[in-house]
BAMI-697236 format. One record per atom (N, C-alpha, C, CB): residue in three letters; atom name; x, y, z. Coordinates in Angstrom, 1 decimal, decimal comma. Atoms other than C-alpha are relative to their C-alpha. Glycine has a CB too. Layout:
<atoms>
> ALA_CA_X_Y_Z
...
</atoms>
This chain:
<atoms>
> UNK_N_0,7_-0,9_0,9
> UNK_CA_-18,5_-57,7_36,3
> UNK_C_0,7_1,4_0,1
> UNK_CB_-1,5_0,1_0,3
> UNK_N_-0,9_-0,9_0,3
> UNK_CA_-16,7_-54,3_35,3
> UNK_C_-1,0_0,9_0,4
> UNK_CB_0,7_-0,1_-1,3
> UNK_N_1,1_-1,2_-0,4
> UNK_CA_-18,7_-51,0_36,3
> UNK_C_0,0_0,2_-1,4
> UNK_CB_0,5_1,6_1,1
> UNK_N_-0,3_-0,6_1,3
> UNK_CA_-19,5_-49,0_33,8
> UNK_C_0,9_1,6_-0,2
> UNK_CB_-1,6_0,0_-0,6
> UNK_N_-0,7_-0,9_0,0
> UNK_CA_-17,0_-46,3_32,7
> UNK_C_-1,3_1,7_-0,3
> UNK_CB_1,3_-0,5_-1,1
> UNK_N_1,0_-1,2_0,2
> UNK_CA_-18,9_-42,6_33,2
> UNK_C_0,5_1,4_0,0
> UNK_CB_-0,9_0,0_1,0
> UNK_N_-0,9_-1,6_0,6
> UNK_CA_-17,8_-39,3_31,4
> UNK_C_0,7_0,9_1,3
> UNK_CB_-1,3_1,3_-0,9
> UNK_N_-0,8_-1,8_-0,7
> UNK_CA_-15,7_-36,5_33,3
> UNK_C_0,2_1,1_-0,9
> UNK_CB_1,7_0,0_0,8
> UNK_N_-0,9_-1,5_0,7
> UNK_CA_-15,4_-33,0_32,2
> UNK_C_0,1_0,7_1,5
> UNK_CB_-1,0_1,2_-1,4
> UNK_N_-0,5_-0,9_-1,2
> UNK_CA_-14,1_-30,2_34,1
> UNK_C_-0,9_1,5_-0,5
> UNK_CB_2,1_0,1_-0,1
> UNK_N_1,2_-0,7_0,2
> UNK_CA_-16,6_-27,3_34,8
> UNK_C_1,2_1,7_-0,8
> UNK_CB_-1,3_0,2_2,1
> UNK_N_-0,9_-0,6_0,8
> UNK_CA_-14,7_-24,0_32,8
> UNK_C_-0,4_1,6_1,3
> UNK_CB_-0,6_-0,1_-2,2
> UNK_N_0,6_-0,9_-1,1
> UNK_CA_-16,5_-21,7_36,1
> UNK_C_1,5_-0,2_1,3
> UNK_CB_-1,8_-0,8_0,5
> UNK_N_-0,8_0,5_-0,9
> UNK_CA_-14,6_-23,3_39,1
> UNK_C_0,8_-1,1_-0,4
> UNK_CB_-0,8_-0,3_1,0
> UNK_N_-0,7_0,5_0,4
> UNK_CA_-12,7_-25,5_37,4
> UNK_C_0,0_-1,9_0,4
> UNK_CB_0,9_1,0_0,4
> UNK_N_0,0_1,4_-0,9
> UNK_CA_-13,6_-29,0_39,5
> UNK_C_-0,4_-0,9_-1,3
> UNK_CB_-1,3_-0,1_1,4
> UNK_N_0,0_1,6_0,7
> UNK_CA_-13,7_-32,4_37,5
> UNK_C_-1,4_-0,6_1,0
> UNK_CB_1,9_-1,2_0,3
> UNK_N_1,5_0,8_-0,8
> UNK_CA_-17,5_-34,0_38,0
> UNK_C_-0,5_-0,8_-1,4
> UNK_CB_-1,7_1,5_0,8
> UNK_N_0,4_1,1_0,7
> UNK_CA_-19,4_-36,7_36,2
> UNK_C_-0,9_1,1_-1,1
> UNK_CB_-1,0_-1,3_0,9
> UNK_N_0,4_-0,8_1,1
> UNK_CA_-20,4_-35,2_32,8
> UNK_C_-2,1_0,6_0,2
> UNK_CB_0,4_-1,2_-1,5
> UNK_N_2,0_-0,3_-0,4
> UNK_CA_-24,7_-35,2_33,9
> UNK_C_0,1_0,8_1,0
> UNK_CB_-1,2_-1,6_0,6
> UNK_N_-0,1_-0,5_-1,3
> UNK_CA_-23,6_-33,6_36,8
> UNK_C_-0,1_1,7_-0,6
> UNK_CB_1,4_-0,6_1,0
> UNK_N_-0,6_-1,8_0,5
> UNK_CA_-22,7_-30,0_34,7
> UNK_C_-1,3_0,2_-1,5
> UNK_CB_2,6_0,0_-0,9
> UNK_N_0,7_-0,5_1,4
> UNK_CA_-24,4_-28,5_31,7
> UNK_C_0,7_0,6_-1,0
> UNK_CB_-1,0_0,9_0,2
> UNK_N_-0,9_-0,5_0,6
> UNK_CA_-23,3_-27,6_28,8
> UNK_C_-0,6_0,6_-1,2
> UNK_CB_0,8_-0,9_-0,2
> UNK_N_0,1_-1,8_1,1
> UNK_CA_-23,2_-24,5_26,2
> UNK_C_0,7_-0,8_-1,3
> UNK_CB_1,4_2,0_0,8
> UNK_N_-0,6_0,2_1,6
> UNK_CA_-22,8_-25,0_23,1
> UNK_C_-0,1_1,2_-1,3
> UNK_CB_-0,7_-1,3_-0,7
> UNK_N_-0,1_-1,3_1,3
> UNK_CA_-21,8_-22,6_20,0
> UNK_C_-0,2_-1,1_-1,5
> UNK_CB_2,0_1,1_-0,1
> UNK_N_-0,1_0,8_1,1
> UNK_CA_-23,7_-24,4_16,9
> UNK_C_0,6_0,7_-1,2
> UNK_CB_-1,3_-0,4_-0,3
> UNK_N_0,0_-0,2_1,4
> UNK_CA_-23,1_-24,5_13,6
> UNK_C_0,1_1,3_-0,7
> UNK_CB_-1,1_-0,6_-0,3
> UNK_N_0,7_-1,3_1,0
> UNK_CA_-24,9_-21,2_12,6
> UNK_C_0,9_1,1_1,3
> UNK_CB_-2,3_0,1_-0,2
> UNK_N_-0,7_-1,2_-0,9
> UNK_CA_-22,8_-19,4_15,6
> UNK_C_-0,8_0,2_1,2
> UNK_CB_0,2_1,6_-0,9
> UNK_N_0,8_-0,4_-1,2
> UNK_CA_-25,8_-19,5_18,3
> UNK_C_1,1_-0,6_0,8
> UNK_CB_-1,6_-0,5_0,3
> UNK_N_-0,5_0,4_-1,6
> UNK_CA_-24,5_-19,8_22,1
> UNK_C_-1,4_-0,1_0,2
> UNK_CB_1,0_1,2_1,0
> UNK_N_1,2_-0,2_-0,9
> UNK_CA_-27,1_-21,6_24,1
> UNK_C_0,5_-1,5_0,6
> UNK_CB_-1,8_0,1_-0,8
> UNK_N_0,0_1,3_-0,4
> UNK_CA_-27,7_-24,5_26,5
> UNK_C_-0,5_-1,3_-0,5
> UNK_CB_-0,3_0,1_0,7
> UNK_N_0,3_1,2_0,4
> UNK_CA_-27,7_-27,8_25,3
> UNK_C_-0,2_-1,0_1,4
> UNK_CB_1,1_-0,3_-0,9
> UNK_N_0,6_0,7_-1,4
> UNK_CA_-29,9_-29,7_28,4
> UNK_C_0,4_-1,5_-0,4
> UNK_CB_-1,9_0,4_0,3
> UNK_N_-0,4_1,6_0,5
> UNK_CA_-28,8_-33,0_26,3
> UNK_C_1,1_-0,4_0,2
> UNK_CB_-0,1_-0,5_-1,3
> UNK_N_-1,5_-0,1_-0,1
> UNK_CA_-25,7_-32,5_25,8
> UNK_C_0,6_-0,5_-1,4
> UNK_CB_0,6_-1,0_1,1
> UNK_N_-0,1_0,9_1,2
> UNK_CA_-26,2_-33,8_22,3
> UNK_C_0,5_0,7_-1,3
> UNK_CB_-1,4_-0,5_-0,2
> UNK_N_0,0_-1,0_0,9
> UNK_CA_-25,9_-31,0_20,4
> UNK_C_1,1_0,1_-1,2
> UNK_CB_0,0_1,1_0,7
> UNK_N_-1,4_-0,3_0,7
> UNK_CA_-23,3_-30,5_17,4
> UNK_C_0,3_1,7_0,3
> UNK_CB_0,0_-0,5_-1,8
> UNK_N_-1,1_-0,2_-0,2
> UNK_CA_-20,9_-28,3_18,0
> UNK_C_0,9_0,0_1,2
> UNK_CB_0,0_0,8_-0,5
> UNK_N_-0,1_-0,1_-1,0
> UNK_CA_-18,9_-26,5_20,1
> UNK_C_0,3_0,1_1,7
> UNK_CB_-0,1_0,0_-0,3
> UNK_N_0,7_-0,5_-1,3
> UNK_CA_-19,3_-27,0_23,7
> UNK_C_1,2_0,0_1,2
> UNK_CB_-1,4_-1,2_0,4
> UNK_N_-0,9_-0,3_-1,5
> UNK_CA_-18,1_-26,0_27,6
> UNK_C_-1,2_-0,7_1,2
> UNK_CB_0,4_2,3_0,4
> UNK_N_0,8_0,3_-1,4
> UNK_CA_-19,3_-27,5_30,8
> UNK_C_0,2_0,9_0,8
> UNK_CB_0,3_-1,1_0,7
> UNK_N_0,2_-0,9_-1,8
> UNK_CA_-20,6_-25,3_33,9
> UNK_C_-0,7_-1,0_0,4
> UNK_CB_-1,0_1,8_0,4
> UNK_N_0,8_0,8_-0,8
> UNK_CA_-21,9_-26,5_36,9
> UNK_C_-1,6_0,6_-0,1
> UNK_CB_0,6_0,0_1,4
> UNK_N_1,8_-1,2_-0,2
> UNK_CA_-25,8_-25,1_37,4
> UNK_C_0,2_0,3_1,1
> UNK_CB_-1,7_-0,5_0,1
> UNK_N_0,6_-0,8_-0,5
> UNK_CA_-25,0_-22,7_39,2
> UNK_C_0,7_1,8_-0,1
> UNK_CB_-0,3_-0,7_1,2
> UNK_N_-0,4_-1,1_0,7
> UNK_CA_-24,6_-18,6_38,7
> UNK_C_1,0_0,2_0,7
> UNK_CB_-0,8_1,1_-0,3
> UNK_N_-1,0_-0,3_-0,5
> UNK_CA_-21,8_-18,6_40,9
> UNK_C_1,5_-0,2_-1,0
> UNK_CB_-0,2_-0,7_1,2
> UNK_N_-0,8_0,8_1,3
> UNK_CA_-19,5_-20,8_38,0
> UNK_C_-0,3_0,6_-1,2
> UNK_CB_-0,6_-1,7_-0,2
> UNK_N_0,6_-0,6_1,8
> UNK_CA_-21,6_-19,4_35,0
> UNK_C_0,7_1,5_0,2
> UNK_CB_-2,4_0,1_-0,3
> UNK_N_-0,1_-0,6_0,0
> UNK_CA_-20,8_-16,3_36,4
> UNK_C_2,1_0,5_-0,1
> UNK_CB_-1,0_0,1_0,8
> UNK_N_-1,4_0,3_0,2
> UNK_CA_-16,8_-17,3_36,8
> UNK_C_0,6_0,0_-1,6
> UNK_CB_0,1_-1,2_0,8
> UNK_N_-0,4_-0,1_1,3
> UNK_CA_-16,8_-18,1_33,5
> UNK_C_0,1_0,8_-0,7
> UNK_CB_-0,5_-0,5_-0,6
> UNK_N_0,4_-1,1_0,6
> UNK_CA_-18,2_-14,9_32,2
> UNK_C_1,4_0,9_-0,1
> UNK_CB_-1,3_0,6_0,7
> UNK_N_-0,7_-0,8_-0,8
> UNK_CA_-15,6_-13,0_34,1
> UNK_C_1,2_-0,4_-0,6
> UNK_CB_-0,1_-0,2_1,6
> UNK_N_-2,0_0,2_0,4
> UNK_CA_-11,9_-14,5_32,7
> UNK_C_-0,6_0,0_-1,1
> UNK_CB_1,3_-1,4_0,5
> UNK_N_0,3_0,3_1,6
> UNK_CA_-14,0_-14,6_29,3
> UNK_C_0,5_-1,6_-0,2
> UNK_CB_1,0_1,1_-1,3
> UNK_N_-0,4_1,1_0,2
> UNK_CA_-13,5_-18,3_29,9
> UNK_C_-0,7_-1,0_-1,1
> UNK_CB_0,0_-0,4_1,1
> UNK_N_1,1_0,5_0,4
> UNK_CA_-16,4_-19,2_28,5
> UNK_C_0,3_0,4_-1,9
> UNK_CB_-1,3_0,8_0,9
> UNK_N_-0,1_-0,9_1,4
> UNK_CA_-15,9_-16,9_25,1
> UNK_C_1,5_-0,8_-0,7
> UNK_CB_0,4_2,2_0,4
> UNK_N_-0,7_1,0_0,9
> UNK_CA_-12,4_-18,9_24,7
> UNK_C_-0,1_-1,3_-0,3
> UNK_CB_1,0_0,0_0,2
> UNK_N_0,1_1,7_0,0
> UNK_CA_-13,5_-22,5_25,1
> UNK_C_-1,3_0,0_-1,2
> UNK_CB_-0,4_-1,0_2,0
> UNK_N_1,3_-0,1_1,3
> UNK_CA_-16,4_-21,7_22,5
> UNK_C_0,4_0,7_-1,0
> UNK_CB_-1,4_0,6_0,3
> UNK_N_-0,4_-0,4_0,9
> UNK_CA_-14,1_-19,8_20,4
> UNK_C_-1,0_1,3_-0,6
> UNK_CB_0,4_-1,2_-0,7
> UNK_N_0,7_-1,3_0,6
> UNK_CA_-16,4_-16,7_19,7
> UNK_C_-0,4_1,0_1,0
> UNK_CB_-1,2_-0,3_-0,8
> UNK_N_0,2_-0,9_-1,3
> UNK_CA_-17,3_-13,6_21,4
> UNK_C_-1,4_0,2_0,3
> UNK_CB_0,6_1,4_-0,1
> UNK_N_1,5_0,5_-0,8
> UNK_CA_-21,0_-13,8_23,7
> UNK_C_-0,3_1,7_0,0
> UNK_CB_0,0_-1,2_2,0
> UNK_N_0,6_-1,5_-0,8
> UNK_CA_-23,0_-10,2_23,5
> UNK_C_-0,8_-0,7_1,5
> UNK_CB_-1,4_1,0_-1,2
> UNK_N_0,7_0,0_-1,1
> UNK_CA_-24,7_-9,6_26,5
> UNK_C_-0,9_-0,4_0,2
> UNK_CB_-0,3_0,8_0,3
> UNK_N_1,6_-0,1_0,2
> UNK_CA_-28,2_-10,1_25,6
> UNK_C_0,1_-2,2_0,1
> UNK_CB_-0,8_1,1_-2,2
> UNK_N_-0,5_1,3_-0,7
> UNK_CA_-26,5_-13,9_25,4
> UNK_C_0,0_-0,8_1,0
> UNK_CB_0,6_0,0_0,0
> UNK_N_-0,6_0,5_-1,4
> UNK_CA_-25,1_-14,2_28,6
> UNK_C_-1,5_0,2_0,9
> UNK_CB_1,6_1,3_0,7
> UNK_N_1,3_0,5_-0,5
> UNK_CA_-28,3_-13,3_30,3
> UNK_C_-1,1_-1,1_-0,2
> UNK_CB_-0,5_0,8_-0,2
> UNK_N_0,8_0,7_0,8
> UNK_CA_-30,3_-15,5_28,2
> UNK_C_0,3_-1,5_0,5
> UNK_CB_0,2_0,3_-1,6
> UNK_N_-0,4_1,3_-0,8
> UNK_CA_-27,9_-18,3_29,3
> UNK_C_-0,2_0,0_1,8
> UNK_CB_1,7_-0,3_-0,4
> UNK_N_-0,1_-0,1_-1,3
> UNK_CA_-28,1_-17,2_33,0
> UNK_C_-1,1_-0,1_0,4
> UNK_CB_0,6_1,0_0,5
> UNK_N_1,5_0,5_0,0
> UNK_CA_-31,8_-17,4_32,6
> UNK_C_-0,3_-1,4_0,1
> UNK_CB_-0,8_0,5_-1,1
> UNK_N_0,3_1,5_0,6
> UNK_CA_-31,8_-20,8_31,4
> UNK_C_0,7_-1,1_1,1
> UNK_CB_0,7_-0,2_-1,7
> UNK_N_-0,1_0,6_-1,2
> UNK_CA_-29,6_-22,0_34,5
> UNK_C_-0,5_0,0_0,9
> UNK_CB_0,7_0,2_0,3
> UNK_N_0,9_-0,3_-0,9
> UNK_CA_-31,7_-20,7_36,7
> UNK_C_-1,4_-0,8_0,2
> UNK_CB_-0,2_1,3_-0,2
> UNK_N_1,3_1,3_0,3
> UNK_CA_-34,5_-22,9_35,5
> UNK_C_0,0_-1,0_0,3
> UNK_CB_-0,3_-0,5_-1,1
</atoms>
């Protein structure tokens, strides 16, 4: 019997390769919001962090985050997401 095969991405914070449930992920829909997608289901978009603000905060910092979602994140954003990790 064959396992079953189980997503990898790589977190866009610290950069490590982990099992996709393992990270969370942001997404920039449709209409241009940035927010977390706790599913992962979401259309458009999206970047994996790990949960936690050490990574979210990495991201922020090289604007890693701003190029793998292709638009630029005001502030009021970035908090909003750093709230929502924290949860």
């Amino acid at each position: 019997m064959r396992s079953k095969h189980v997503p990898q991405r790589t977190c866009i914070g610290c950069r490590t390769t982990k099992e996709k449930r393992d990270l969370v992920r942001i997404v920039r829909t449709p209409e241009n919001d940035v927010e977390v997608d706790p599913r992962g289901k979401r259309s458009g978009r999206g970047a994996y962090v790990c949960p936690t603000q050490a990574c979210l905060q990495a991201a922020f910092k090289g604007q890693r985050l701003e190029k793998a979602l292709q638009c630029q994140i005001p502030e009021e954003v970035k908090a909003r997401l750093a709230e929502a990790i924290d949860a």
